[in-house]
Short mmCIF file of the C-alpha atoms (twelve columns), coordinates in Angstrom:
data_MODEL
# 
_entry.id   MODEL 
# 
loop_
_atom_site.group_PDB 
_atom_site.id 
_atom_site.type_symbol 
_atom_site.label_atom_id 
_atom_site.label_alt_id 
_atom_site.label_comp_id 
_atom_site.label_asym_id 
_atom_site.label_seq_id 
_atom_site.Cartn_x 
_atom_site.Cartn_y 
_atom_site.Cartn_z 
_atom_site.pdbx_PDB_model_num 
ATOM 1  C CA . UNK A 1  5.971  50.977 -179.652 1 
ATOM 2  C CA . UNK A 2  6.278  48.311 -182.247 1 
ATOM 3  C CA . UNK A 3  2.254  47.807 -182.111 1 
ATOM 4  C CA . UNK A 4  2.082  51.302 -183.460 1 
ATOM 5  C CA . UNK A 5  5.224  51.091 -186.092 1 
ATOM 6  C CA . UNK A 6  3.247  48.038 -187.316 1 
ATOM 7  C CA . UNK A 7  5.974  45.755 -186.669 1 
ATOM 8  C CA . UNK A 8  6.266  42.572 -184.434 1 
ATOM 9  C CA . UNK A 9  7.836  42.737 -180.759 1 
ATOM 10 C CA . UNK A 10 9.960  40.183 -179.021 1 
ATOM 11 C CA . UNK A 11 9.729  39.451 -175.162 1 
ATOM 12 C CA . UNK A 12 12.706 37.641 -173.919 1 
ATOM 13 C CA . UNK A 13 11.860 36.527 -170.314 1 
ATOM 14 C CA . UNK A 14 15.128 36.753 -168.707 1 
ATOM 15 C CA . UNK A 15 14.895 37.711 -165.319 1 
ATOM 16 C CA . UNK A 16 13.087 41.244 -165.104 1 
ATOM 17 C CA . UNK A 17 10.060 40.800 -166.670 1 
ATOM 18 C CA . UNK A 18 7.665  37.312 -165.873 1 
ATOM 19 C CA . UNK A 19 4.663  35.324 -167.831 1 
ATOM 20 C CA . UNK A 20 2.264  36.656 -164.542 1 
ATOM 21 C CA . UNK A 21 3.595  40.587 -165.736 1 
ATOM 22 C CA . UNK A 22 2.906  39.827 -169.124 1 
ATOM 23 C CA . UNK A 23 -0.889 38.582 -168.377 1 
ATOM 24 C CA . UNK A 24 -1.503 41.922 -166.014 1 
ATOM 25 C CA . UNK A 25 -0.019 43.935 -168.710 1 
ATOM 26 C CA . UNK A 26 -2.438 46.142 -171.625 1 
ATOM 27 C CA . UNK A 27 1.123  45.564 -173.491 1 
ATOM 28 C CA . UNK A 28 1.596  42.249 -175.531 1 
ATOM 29 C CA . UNK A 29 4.301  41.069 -177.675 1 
ATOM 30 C CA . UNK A 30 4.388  39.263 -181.056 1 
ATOM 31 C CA . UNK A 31 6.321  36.446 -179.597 1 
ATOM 32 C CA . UNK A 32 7.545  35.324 -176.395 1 
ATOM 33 C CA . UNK A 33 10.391 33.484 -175.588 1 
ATOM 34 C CA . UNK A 34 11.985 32.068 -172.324 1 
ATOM 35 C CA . UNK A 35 15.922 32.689 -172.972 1 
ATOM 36 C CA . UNK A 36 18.071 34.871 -175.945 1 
ATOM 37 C CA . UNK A 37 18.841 31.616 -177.520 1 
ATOM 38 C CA . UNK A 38 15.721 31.045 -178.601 1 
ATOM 39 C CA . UNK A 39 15.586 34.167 -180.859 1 
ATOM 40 C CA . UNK A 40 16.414 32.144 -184.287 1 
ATOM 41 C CA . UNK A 41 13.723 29.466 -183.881 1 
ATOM 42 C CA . UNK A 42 11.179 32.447 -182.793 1 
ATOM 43 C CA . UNK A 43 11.676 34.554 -185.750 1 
ATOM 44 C CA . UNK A 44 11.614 31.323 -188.106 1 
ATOM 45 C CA . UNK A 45 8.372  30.609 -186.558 1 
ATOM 46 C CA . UNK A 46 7.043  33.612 -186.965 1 
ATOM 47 C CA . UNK A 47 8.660  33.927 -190.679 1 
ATOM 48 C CA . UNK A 48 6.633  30.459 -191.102 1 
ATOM 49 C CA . UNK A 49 3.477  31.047 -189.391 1 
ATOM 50 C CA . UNK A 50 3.180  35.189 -190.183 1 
ATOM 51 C CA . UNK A 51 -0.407 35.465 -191.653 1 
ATOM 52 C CA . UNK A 52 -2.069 32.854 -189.549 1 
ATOM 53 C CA . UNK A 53 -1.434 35.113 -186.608 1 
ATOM 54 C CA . UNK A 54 -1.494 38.279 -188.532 1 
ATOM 55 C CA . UNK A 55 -4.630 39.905 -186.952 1 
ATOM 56 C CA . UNK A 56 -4.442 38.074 -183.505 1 
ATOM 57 C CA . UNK A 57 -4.090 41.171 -181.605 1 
# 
């Protein structure tokens, strides 16, 4: 859904969904991070980094 709004997408593995789902998945997210905590230093790094991985999809 956020691929197609043109906006990124946050996975948050915390429990229901793991790293071997996200690899067999046609779905992938901006950014991935292992716990809710790490939300602030994921969107800073993605605030920092935004058009070196612009196009990686």
């Amino acid at each position: 859904m956020a691929d197609c709004a043109g906006t990124d997408s946050v996975l948050v593995l915390t429990g229901e969904t793991s790293r071997e789902d996200l690899a067999e998945s046609a779905v992938k997210p901006t950014i991935v991070l292992d716990s809710v905590a790490d939300i602030p230093s994921g969107i800073e790094f993605r605030k920092k980094f935004r058009y070196r991985y612009k196009f990686r999809r």
